[in-house]
N, C-alpha and C positions, 0 to 999 in steps of 0.2 A: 504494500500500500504506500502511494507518494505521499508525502505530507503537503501542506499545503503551499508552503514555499516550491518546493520542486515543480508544482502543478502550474502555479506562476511562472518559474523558471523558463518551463517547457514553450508557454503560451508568448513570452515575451520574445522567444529563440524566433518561434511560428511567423510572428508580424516581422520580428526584422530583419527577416528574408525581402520585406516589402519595402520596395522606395518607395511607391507611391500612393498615397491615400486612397484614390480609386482601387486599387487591388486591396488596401487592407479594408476598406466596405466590402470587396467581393469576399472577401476571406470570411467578412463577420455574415453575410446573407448565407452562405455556404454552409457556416457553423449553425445557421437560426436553420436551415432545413433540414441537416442533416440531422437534427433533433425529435425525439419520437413526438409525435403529437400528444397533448397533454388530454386525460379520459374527459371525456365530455360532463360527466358527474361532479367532475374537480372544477368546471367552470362557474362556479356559482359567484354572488357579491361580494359574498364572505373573503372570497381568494382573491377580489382586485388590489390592485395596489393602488393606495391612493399617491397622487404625484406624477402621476406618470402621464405623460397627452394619450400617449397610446393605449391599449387596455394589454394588461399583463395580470394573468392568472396566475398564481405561486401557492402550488400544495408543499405541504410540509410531511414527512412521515418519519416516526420516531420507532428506532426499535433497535435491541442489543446495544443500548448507547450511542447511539450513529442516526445523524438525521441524514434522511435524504430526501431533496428536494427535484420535483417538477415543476416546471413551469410550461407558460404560451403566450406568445402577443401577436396580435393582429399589425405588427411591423415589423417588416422584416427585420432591418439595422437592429431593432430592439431585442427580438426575437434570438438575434445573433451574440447579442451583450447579456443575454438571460443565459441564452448555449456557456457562455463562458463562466459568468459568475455559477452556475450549478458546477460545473466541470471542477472550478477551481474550491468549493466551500461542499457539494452533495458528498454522501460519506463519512464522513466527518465526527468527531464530539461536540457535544454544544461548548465545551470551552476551547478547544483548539480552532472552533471557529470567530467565536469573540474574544480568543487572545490575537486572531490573525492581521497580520497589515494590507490590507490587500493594494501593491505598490504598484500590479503590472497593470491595473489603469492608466495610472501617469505613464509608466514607462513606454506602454505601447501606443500612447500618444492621444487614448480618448480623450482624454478632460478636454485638450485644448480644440479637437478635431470635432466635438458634439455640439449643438445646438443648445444653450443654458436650459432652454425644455428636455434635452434626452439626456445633458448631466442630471437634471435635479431628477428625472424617473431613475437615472443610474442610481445617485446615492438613495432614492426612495426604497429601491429591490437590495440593496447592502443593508439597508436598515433594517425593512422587515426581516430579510436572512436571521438578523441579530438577533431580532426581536423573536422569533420562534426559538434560536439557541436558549435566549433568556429565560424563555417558557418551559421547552423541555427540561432547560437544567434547573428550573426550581422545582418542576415536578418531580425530578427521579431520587432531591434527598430528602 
């Protein structure tokens, strides 16, 4: 199992293969399809994320200590940036994901490359990630 860092690692290696923004969008529509589609049951109110322009569904599931997350959004780029953040946090303990820094944002050049609407749904879907950590890890002691 990588850890979270290494998972980062890998993804920051992936983009900087890419000079140009146009292909790391193709990179991130690529990663938003290659993604199983989230069950249609999972799409309810309850799973939007508030902040986000797009709509983005994030289920949460907890079990053996390890959360793991799906998600969906009806954009692609979004949908791409969701691929990643599950990639990088699903699997996971609820504290190795709330002690994590997750730095291959900046490194891979979204912050500065997104639209202040698809950063603020970025950190929106970093947030809730946190906020179900927070939840399962107060439930399990």
């Amino acid at each position: 199992m990588m850890t979270i860092n290494e998972i980062q690692d890998e993804i920051i290696e992936e983009f900087a293969g890419l000079d140009d923004w146009l292909d790391k969008y193709q990179l991130l529509i690529d990663l938003g399809n290659e993604q199983e589609p989230l069950d249609e049951r999972y799409k309810v109110e309850s799973n939007l994320i508030d902040g986000c322009q797009s709509r983005v569904w994030l289920q949460a599931d907890y079990h053996d200590g390890i959360i793991d997350f799906t998600a969906e959004s009806d954009a692609l780029i979004v949908k791409g940036i969701v691929a990643l953040l599950i990639r990088v946090l699903s699997g996971h303990t609820p504290d190795e994901i709330l002690d994590s820094d997750l730095y291959f944002i900046e490194q891979i050049g979204l912050k500065e490359h997104l639209s202040p609407t698809r950063s603020n749904g970025l950190l929106a879907m970093v947030k809730q990630m946190r906020m179900y950590a927070l939840a399962f890890k107060s439930k399990a002691t």
